[in-house]
C-alpha angles and dihedrals in degrees: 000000000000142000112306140192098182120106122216123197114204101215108227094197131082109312088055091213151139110243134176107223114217098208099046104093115242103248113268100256132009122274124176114179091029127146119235130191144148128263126200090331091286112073132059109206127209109190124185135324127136133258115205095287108043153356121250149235103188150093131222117203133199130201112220095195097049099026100225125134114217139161100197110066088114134335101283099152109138129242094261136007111259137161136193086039130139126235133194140178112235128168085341104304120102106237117200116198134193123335132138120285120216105287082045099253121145124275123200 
């Protein structure tokens, strides 16, 4: 696929299924090959990931509680852009692995 905006929710209850929520907000700009995780059980994190003109070092960040989508909260860019990369929470710090950098080399 292409680059998207739109955010789905896979219902772990009892439907077991994908669902676009019409009241969660697309994501400000489009991002394919970015990492997502959650953060302190209020913030969803999309890292990364790339649209059809660059790659990128940023994060955006969205507030469950007050549904707003924002990437400036504080400076969270990486140390390097990267994209088809992997992130995980661990012991309270967010961990990105691996990935491609911007002339598509490898990154650890």
């Amino acid at each position: 696929g292409g680059d998207s905006r739109s955010v789905d929710v896979f219902d772990t209850g009892p439907s077991l299924a994908w669902k676009n929520e019409s009241h969660l907000l697309d994501m400000p700009v489009d991002r394919r090959f970015a990492a997502g995780i959650v953060l302190k059980n209020k913030y969803l994190v999309v890292i990364g990931g790339n649209d059809k003109d660059w790659d990128a070092a940023g994060c955006l960040i969205y507030d469950f509680s007050s549904n707003c989508w924002s990437s400036i909260l504080v400076p969270v860019d990486m140390i390097e852009a990267r994209y088809n990369h992997t992130a995980a929470v661990l012991d309270g710090k967010v961990v990105v692995a691996g990935g491609l950098g911007q002339d598509r080399n490898k990154l650890a």
